[in-house]
N, CA and C atoms of all chains as a GROMACS GRO file, in nm:
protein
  531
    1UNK      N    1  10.118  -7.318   3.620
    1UNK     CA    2  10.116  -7.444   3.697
    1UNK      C    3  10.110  -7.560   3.600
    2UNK      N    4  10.186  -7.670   3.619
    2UNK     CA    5  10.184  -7.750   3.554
    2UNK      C    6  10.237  -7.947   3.599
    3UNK      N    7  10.132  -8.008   3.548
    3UNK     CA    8  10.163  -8.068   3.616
    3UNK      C    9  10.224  -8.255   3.542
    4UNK      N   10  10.307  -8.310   3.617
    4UNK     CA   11  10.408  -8.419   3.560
    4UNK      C   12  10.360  -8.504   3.577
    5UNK      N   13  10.290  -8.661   3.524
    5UNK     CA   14  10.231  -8.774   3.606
    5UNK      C   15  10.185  -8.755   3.681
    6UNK      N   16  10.060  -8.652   3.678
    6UNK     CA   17   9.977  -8.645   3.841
    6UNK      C   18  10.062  -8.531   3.923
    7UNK      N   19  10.165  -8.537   3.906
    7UNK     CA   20  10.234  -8.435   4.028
    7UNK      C   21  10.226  -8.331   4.055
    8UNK      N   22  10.186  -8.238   4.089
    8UNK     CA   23  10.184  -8.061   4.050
    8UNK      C   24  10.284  -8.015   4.077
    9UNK      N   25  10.370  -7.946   4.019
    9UNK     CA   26  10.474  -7.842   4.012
    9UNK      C   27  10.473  -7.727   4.050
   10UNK      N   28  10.521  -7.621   4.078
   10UNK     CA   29  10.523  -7.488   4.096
   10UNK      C   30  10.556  -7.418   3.994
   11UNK      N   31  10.474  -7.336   3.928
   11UNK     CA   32  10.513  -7.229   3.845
   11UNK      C   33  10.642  -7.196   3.880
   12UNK      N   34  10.681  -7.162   3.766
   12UNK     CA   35  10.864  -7.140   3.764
   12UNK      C   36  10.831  -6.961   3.794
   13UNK      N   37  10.835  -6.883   3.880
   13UNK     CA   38  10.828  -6.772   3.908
   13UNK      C   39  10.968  -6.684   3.896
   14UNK      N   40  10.935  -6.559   3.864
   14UNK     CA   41  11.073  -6.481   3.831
   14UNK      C   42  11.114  -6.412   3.952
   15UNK      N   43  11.206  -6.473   4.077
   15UNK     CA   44  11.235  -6.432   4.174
   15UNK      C   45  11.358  -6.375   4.165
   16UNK      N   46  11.372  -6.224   4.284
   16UNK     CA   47  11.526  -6.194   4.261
   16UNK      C   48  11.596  -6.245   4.268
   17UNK      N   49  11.604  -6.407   4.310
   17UNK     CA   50  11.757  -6.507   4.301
   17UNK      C   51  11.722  -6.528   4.147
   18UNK      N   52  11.628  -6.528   4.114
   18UNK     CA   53  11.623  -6.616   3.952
   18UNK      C   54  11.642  -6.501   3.852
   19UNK      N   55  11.618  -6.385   3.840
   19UNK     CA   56  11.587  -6.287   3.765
   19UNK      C   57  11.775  -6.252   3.707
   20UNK      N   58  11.794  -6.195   3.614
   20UNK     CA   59  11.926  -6.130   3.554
   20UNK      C   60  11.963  -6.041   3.630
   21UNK      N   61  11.850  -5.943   3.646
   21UNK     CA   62  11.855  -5.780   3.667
   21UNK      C   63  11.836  -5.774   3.855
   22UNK      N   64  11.825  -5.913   3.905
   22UNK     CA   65  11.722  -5.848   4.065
   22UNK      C   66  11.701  -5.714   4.090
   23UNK      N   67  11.610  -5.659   4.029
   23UNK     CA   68  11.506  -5.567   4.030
   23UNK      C   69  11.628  -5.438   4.035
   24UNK      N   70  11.588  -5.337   4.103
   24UNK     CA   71  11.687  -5.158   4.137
   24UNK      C   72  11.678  -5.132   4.008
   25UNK      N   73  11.794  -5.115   3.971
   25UNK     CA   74  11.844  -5.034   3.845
   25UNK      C   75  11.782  -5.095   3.691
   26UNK      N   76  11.794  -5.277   3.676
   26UNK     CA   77  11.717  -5.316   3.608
   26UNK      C   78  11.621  -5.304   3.542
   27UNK      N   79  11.534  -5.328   3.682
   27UNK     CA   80  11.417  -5.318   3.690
   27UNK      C   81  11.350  -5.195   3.629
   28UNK      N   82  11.402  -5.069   3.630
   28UNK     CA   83  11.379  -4.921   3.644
   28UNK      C   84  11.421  -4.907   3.448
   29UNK      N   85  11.513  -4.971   3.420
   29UNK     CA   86  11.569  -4.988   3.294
   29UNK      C   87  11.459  -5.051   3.202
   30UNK      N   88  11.409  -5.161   3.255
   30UNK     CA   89  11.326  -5.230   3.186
   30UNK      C   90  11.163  -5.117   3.166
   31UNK      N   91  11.146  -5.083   3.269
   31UNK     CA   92  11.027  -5.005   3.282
   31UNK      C   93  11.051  -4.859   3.181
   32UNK      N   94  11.153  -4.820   3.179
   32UNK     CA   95  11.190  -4.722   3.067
   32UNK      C   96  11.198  -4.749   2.908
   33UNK      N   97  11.238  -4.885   2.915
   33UNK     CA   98  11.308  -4.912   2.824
   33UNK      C   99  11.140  -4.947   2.744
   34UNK      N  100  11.052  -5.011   2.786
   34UNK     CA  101  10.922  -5.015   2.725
   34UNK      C  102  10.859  -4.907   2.708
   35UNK      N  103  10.856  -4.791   2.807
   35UNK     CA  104  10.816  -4.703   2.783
   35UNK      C  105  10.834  -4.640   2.653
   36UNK      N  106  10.968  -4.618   2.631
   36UNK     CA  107  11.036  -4.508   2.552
   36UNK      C  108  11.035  -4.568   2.412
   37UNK      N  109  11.023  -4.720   2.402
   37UNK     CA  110  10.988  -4.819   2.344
   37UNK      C  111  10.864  -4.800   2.236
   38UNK      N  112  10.776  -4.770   2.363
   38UNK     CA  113  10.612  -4.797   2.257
   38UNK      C  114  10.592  -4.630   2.228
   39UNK      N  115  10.675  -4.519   2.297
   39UNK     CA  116  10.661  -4.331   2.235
   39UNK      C  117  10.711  -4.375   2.130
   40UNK      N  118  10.828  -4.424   2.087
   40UNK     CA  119  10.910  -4.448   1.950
   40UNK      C  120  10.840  -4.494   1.839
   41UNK      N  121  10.747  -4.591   1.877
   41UNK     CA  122  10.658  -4.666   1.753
   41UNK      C  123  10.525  -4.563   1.769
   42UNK      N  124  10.521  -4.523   1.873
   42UNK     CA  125  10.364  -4.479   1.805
   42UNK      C  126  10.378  -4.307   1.762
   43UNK      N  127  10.503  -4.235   1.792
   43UNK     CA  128  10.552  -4.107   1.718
   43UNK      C  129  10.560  -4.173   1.563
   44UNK      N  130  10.647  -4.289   1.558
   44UNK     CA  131  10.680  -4.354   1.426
   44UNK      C  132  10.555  -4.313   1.339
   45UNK      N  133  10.421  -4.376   1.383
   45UNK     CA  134  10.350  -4.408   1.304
   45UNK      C  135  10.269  -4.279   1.282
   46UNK      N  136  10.260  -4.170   1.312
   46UNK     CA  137  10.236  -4.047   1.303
   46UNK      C  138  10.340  -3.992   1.190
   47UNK      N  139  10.471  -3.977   1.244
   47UNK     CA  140  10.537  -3.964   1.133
   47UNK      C  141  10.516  -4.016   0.992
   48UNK      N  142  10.526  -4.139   0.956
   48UNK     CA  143  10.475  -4.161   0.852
   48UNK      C  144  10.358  -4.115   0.808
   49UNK      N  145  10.227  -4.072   0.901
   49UNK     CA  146  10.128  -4.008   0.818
   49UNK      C  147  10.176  -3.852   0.802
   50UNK      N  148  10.232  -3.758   0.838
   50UNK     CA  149  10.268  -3.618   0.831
   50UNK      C  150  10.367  -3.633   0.722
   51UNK      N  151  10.470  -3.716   0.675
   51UNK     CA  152  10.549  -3.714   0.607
   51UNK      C  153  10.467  -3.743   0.441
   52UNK      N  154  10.351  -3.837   0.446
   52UNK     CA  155  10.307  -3.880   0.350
   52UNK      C  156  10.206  -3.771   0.304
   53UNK      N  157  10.208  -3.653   0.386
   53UNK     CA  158  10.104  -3.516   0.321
   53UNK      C  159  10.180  -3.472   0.221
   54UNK      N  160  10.320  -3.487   0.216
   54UNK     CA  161  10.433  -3.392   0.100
   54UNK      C  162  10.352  -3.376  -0.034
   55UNK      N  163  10.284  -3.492  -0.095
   55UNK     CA  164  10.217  -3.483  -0.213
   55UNK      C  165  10.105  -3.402  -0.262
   56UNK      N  166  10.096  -3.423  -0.095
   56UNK     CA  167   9.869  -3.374  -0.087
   56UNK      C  168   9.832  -3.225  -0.101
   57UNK      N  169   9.800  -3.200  -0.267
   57UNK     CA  170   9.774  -3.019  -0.210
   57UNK      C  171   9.864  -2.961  -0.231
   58UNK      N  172   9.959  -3.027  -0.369
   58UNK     CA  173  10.083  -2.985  -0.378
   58UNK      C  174  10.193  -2.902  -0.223
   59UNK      N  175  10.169  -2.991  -0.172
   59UNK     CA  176  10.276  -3.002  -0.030
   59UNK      C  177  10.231  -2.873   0.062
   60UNK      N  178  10.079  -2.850   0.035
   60UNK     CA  179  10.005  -2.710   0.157
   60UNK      C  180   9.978  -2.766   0.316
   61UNK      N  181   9.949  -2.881   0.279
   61UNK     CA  182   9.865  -2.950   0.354
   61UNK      C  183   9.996  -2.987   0.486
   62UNK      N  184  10.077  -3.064   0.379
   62UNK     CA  185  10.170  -3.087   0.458
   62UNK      C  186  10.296  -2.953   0.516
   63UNK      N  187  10.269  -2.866   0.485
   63UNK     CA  188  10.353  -2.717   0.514
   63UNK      C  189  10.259  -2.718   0.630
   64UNK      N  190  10.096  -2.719   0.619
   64UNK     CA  191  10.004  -2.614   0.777
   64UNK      C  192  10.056  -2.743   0.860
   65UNK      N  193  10.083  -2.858   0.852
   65UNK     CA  194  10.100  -2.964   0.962
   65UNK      C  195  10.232  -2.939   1.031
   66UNK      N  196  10.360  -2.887   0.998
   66UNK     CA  197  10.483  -2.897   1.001
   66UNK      C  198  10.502  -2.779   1.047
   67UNK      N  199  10.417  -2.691   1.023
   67UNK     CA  200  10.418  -2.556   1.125
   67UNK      C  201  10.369  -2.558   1.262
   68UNK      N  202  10.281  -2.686   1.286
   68UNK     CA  203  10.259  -2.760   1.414
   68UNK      C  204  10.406  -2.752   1.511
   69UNK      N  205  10.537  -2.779   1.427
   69UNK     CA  206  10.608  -2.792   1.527
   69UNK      C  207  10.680  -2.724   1.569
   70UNK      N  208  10.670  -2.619   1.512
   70UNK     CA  209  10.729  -2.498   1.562
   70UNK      C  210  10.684  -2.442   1.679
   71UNK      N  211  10.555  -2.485   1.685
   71UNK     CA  212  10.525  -2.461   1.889
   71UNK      C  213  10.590  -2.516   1.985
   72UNK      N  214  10.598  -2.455   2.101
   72UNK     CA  215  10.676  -2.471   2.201
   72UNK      C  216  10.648  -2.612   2.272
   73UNK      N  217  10.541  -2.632   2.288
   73UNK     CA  218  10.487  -2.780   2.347
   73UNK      C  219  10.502  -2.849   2.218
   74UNK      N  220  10.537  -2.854   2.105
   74UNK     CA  221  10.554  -2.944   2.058
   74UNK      C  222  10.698  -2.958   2.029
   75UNK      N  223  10.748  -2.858   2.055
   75UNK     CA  224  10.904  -2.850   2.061
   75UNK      C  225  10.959  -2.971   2.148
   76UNK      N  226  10.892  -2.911   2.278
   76UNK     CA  227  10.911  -2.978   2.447
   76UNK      C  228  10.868  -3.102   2.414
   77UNK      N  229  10.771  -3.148   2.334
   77UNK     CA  230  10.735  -3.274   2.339
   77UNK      C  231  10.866  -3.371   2.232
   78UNK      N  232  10.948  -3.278   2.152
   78UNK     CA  233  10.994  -3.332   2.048
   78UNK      C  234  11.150  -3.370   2.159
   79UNK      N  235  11.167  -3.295   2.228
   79UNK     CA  236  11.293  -3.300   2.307
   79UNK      C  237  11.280  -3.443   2.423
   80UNK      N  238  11.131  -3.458   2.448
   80UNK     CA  239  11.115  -3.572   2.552
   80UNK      C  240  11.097  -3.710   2.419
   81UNK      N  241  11.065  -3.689   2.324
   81UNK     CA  242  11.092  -3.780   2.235
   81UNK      C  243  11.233  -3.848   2.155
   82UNK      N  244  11.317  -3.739   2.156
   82UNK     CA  245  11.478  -3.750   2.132
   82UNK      C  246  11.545  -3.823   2.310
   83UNK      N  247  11.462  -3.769   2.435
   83UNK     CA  248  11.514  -3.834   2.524
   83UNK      C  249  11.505  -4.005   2.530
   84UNK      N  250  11.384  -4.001   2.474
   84UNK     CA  251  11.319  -4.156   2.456
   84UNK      C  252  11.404  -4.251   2.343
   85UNK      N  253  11.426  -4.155   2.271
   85UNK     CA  254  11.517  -4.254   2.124
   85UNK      C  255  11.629  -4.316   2.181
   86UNK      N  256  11.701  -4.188   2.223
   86UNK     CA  257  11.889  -4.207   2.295
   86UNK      C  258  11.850  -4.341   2.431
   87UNK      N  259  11.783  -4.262   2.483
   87UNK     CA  260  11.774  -4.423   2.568
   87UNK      C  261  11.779  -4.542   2.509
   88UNK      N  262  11.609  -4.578   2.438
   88UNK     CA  263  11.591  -4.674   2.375
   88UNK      C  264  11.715  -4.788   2.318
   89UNK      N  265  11.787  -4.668   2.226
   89UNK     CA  266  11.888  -4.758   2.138
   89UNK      C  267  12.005  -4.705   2.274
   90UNK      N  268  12.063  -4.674   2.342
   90UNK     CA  269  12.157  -4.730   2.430
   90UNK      C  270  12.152  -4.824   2.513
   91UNK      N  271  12.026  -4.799   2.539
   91UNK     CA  272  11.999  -4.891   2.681
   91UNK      C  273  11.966  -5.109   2.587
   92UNK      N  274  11.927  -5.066   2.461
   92UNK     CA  275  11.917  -5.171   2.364
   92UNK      C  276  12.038  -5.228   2.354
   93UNK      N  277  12.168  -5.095   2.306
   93UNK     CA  278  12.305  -5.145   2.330
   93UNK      C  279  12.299  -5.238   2.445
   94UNK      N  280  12.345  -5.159   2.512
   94UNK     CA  281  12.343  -5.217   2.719
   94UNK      C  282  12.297  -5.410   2.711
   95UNK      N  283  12.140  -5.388   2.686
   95UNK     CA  284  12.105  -5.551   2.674
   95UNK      C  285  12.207  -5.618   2.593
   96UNK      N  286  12.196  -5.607   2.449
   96UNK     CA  287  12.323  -5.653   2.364
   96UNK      C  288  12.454  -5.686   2.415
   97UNK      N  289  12.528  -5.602   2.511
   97UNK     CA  290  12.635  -5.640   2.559
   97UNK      C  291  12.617  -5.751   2.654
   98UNK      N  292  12.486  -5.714   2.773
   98UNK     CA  293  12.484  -5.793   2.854
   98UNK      C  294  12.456  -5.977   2.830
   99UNK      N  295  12.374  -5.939   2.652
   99UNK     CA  296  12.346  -6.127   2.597
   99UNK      C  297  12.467  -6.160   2.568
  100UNK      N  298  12.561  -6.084   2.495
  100UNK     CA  299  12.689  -6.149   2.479
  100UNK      C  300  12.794  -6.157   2.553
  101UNK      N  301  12.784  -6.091   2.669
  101UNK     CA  302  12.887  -6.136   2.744
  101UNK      C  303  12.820  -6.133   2.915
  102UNK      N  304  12.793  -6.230   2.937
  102UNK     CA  305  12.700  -6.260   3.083
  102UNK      C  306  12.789  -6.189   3.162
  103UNK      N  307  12.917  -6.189   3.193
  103UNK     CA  308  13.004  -6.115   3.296
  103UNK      C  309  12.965  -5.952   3.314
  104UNK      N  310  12.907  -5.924   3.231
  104UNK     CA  311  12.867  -5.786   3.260
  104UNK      C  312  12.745  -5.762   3.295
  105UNK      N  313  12.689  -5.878   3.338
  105UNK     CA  314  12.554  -5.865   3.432
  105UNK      C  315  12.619  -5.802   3.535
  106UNK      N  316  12.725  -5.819   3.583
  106UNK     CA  317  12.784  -5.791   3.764
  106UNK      C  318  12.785  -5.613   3.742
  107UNK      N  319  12.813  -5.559   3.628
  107UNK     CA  320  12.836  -5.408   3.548
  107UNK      C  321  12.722  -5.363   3.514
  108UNK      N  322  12.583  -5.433   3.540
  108UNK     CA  323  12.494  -5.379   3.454
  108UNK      C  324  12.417  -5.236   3.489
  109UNK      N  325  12.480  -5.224   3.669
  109UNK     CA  326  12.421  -5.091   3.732
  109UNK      C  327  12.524  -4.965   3.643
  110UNK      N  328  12.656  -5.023   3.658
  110UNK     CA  329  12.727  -4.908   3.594
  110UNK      C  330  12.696  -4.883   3.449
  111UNK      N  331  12.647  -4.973   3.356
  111UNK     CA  332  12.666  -4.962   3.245
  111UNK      C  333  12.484  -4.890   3.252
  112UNK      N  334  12.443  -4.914   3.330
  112UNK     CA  335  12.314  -4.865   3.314
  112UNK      C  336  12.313  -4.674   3.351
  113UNK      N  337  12.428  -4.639   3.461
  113UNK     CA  338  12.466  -4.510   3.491
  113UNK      C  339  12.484  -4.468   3.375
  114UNK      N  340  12.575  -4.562   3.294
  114UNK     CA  341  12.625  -4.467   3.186
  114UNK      C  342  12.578  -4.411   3.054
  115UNK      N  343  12.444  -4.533   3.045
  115UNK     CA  344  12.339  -4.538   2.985
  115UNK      C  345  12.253  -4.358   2.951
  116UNK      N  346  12.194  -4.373   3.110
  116UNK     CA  347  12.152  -4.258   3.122
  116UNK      C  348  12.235  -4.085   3.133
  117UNK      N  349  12.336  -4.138   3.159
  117UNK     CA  350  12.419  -3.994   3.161
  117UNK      C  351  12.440  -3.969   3.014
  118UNK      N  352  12.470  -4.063   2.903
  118UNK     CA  353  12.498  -4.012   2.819
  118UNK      C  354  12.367  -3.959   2.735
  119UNK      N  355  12.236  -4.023   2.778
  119UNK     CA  356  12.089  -3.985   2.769
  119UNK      C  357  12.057  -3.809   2.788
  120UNK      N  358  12.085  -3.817   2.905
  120UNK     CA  359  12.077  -3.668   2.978
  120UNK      C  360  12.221  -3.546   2.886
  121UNK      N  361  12.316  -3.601   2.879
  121UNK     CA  362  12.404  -3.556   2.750
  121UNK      C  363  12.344  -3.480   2.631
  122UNK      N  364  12.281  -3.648   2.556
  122UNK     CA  365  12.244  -3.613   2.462
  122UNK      C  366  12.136  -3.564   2.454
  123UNK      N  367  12.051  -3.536   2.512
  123UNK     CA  368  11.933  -3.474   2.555
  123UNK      C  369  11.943  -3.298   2.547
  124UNK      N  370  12.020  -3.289   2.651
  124UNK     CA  371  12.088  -3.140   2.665
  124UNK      C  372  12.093  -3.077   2.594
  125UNK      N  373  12.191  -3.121   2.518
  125UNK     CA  374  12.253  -3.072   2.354
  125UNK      C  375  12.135  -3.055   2.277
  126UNK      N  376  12.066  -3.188   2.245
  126UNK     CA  377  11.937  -3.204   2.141
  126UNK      C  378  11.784  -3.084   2.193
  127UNK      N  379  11.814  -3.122   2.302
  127UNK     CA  380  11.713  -3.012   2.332
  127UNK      C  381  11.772  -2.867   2.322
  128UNK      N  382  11.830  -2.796   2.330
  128UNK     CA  383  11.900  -2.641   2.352
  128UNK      C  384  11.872  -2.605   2.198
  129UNK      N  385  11.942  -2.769   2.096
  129UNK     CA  386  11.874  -2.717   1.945
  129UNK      C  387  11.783  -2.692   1.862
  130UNK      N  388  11.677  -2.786   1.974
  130UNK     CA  389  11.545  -2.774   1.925
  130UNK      C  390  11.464  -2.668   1.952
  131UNK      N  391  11.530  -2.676   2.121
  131UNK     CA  392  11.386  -2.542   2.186
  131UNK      C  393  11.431  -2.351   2.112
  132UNK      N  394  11.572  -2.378   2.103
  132UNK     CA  395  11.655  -2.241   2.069
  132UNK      C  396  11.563  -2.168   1.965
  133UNK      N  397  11.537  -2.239   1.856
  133UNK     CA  398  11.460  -2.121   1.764
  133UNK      C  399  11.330  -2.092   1.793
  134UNK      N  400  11.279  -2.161   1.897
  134UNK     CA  401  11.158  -2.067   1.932
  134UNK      C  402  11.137  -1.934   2.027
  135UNK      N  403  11.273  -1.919   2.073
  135UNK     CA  404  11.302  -1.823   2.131
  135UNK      C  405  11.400  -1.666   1.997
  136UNK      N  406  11.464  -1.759   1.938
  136UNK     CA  407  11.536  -1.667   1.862
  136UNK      C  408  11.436  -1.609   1.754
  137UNK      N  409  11.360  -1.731   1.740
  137UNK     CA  410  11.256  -1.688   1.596
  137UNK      C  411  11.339  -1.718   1.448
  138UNK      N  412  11.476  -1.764   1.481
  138UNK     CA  413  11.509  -1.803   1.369
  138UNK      C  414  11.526  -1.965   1.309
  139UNK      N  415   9.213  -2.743   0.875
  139UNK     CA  416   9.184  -2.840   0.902
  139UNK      C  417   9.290  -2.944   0.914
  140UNK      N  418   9.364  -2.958   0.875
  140UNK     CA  419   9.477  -3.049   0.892
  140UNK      C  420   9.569  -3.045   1.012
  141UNK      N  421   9.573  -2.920   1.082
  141UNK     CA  422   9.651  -2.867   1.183
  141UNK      C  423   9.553  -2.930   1.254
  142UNK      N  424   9.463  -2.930   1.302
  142UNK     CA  425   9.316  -2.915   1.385
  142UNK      C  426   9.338  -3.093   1.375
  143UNK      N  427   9.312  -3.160   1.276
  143UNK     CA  428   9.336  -3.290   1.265
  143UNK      C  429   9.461  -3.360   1.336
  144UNK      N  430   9.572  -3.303   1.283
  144UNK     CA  431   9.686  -3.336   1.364
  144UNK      C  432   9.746  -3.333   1.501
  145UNK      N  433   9.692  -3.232   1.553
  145UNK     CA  434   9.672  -3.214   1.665
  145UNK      C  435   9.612  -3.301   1.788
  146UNK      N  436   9.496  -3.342   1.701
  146UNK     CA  437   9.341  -3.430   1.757
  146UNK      C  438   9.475  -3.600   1.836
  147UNK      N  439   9.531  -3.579   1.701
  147UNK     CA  440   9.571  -3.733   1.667
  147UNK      C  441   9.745  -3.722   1.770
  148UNK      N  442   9.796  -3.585   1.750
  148UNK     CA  443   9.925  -3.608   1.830
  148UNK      C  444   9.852  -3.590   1.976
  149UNK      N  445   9.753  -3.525   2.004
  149UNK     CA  446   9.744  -3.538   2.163
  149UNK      C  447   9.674  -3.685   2.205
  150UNK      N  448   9.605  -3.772   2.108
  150UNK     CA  449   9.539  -3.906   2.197
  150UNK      C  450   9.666  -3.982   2.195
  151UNK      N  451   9.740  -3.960   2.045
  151UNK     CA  452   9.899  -4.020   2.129
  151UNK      C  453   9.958  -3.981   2.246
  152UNK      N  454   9.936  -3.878   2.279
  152UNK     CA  455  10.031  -3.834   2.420
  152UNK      C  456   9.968  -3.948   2.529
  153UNK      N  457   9.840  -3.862   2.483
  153UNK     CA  458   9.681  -3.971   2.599
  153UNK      C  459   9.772  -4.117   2.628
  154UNK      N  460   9.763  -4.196   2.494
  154UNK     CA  461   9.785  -4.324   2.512
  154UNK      C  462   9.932  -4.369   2.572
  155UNK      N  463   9.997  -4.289   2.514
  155UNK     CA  464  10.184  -4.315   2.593
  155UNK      C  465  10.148  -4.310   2.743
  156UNK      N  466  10.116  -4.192   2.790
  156UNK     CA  467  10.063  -4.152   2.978
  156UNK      C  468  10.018  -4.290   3.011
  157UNK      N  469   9.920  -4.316   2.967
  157UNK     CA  470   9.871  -4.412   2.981
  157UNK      C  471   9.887  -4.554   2.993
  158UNK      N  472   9.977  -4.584   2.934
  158UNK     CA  473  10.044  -4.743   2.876
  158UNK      C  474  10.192  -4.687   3.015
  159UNK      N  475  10.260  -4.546   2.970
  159UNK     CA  476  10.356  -4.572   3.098
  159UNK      C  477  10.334  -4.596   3.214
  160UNK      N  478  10.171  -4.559   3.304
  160UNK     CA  479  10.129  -4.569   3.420
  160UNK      C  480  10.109  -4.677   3.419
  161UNK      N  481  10.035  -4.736   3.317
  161UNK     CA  482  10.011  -4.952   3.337
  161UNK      C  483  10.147  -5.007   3.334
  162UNK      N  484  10.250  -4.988   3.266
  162UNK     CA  485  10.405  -5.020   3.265
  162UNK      C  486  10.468  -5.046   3.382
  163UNK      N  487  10.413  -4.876   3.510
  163UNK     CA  488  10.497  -4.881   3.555
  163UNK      C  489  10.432  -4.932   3.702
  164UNK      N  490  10.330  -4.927   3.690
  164UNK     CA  491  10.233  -4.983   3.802
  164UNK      C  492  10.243  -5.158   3.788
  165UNK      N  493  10.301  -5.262   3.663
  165UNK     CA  494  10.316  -5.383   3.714
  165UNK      C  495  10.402  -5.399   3.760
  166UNK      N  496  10.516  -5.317   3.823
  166UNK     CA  497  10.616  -5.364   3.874
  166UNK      C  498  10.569  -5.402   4.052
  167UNK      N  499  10.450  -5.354   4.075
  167UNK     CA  500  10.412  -5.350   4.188
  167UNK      C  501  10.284  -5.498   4.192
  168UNK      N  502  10.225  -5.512   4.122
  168UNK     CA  503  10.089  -5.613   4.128
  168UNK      C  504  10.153  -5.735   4.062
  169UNK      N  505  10.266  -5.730   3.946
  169UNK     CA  506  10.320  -5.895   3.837
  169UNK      C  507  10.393  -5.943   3.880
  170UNK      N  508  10.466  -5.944   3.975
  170UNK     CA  509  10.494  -6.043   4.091
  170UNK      C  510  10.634  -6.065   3.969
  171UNK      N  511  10.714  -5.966   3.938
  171UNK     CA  512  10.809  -5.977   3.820
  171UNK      C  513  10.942  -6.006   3.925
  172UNK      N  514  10.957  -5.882   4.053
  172UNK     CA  515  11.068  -5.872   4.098
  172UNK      C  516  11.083  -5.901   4.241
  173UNK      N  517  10.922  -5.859   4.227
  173UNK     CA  518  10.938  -5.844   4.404
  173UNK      C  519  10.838  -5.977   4.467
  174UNK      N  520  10.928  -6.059   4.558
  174UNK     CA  521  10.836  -6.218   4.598
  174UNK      C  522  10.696  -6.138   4.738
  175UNK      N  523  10.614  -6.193   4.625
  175UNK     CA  524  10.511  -6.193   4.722
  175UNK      C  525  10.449  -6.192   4.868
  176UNK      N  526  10.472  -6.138   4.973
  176UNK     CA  527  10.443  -6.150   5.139
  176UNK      C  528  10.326  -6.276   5.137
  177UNK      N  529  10.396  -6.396   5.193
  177UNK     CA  530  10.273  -6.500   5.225
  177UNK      C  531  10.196  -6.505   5.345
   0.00000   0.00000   0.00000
């Protein structure tokens, strides 16, 4: 709220006439897109500590940690984390197109379909390679 | 010990992701982002 010579104004509120996305598919995009967002940085920052054991213990330390992932839930967890990446940076694409060329706000449900299909794609694939050797053992 | 450690630390990450996605996905309902308020 804010107010001009005495006058009070109305908070400029983000209504579906005012909004880019009016909410559906957007909306659902945006809520993913943070999600998959803050798994990315805070796997990140794990990574960097597991990666930085290589030294420690002439690289033991970091071998018993890395055998961590050879479990199945951490497999499964590594496959919902590859789902989170492919989104992230497509759906990042997606925005990118939509700042540079406003006309594809009217496209943004389709481009958002396509978003996720190629998600679920790459997912598929990424997962079958990940989860596969815990079944084969190789 | 390091497994045991790592572990500790990849599951309060899981904790905290669950967590931050349910507050994420629960303001779409209370932040008045998309949907206009019933007066």
């Amino acid at each position: 709220m804010s107010t001009t010579a005495g006058t009070p104004t109305k908070a400029p509120g983000v209504y579906p006439r005012s909004t880019v996305y009016r909410g559906k598919s957007g909306q659902w995009a945006f809520v993913m897109h943070r999600i998959t967002g803050f798994l990315v940085f805070m796997f990140l920052l794990l990574h960097i500590v597991d990666v930085s054991l290589i030294d420690y213990h002439h690289g033991t330390t970091y071998n018993a940690v890395h055998q961590l992932y050879g479990n199945v839930l951490l497999r499964l967890f590594e496959v919902g984390l590859l789902f989170g990446l492919v989104f992230h940076s497509l759906n990042g694409l997606r925005i990118v197109m939509i700042d540079f060329f406003p006309g594809a706000v009217k496209n943004q449900r389709n481009l958002f379909s396509i978003v996720l299909g190629l998600t679920v794609l790459f997912t598929v694939i990424g997962g079958v390679i990940i989860v596969k050797p815990f079944f084969t053992g190789s | 010990m390091a497994q045991t450690f790592f572990s500790v630390a990849l599951g309060a990450v899981a904790l905290l992701i669950t967590f931050f996605a349910l507050y994420v996905i629960s303001t779409v309902v209370w932040a008045d982002r998309w949907v206009r308020r019933s007066k």
